[in-house]
Structures are given as structure tokens and as C-alpha cells.
N, C-alpha and C positions, 0 to 999 in steps of 0.2 A: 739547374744546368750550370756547370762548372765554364766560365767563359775567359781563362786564364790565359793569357799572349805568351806568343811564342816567340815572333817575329823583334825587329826591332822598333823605338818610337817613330811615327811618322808613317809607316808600312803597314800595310795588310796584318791585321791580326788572325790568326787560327784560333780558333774555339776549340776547348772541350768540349766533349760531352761524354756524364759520367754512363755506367752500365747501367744505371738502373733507366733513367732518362731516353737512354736506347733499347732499353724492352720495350717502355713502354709503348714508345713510337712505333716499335716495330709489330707489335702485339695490335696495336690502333691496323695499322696495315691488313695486318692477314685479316681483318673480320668479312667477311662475304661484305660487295657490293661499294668497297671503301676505296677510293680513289687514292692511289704514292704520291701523286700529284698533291691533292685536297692535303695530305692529312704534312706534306712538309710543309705546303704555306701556310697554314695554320698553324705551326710550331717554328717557323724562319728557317727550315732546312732546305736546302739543294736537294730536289728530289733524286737529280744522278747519285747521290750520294747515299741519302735514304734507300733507292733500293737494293744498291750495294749492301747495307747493312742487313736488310734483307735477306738476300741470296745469303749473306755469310751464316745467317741465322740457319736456313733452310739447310742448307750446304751440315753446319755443326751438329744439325738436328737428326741428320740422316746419316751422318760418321756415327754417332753414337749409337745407333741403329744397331744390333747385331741381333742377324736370324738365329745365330749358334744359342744365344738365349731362351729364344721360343721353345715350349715343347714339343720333341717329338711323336708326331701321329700313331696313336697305338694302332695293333691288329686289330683290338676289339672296337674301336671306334667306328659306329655303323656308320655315318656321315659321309658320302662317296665327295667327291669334288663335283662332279658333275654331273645332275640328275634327267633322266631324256624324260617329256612328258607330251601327252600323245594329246592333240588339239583338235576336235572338233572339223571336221572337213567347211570350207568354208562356202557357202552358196551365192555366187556372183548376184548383184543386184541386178536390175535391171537398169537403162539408161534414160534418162525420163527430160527429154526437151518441151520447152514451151517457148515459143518463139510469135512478135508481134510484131505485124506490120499493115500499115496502113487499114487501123480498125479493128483487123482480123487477129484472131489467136489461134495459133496452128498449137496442140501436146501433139508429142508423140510421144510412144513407151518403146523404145528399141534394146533388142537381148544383149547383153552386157558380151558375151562369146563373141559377138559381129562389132565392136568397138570401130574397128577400120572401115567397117562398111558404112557404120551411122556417119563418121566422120567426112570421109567425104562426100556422103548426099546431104551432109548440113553445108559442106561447103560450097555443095552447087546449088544450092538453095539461096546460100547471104549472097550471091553473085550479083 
């Protein structure tokens, strides 16, 4: 890390810091689960500034981007974008209560269709 003054003696000095120094940091950042935070105080950086470098990274990554590059989709290319696939009908479960009070234990098995119904005869039941 290049830490060469800008300023005059007696005053705030500004630090460099060279490109490579700034990959690296910023390369530490993008890894899944890595805190901008954790990874400047670990290195003595200002994380507002750290993510700044950041974005710029992100920001250069995606100008350089050009669709016009990619190749275009041929006619013969069987590979649709969007393929529909037919599931299975699904069969409601049923709703299956157990409920205990003073010693006793009430199951019940009520049709999954009558959800509203189970609902409030469980609710006039906890009254």
C-alpha cells in the first residue's frame, strides 16, 4: 500500500492506495457472506469509501458488458426460452388437530376444502 502525503506537514495526510491493493480489497468484498464493513477494518479503510470502490468496480464491470458481443440465437437452435411443464394436480391434505387440556387429548382430522370452517370451531373451542 502506497501511503504517500498529499497534504501539508502537520495536516491530515491522504493515502494512496495502489490498483492492485484495490482489487484485492474489493475482490475480498464480493465473496458471498463478507461483511464492507469487516473486510475495511481489517485493512484500515473507511468502509464509505470501500464501497465506493466497489460500485466503481461493479458500475466498470457492466460498461464493459456489451450484448452486441454475444452470439446471436440461430433458427436451428431447438432451446425455446421458455418451457411450460404440466405438474401433477395436487391433493389437499387433510387438517389434522391435536389439542390438550386438562388431561384430555381431543385429534381431530378435518378436510383441508373447509379450512374456514375448522378455524373457527378451533376458535370457539380455545375460548
Amino acid at each position: 500500500m502506497d501511503t504517500s502525503p498529499i497534504a501539508a506537514p502537520g495536516r491530515r495526510r491522504r493515502r494512496r492506495h495502489s490498483a492492485e491493493f484495490k482489487a484485492s480489497v474489493v475482490r475480498a468484498c464480493l465473496q458471498p457472506g463478507v461483511s464492507i464493513a469487516a473486510v475495511a477494518l481489517a485493512n484500515g479503510l473507511n468502509a464509505n469509501m470501500l464501497r465506493k470502490w466497489v460500485i466503481d468496480t461493479e458500475r466498470a464491470a457492466s460498461a464493459s458488458f456489451e450484448p452486441a458481443l454475444l452470439p446471436a440465437p440461430s433458427a436451428a437452435d431447438p432451446s425455446p426460452g421458455f418451457i411450460a411443464l404440466s405438474l401433477p394436480a395436487a391433493t389437499p391434505a387433510d387438517i389434522r388437530i391435536e389439542v390438550r387440556r386438562a388431561g384430555t387429548t381431543i385429534s381431530v382430522t378435518w378436510p383441508s376444502s373447509a379450512a374456514s370452517e375448522c378455524a373457527t370451531w378451533l376458535r370457539e373451542l380455545l375460548r
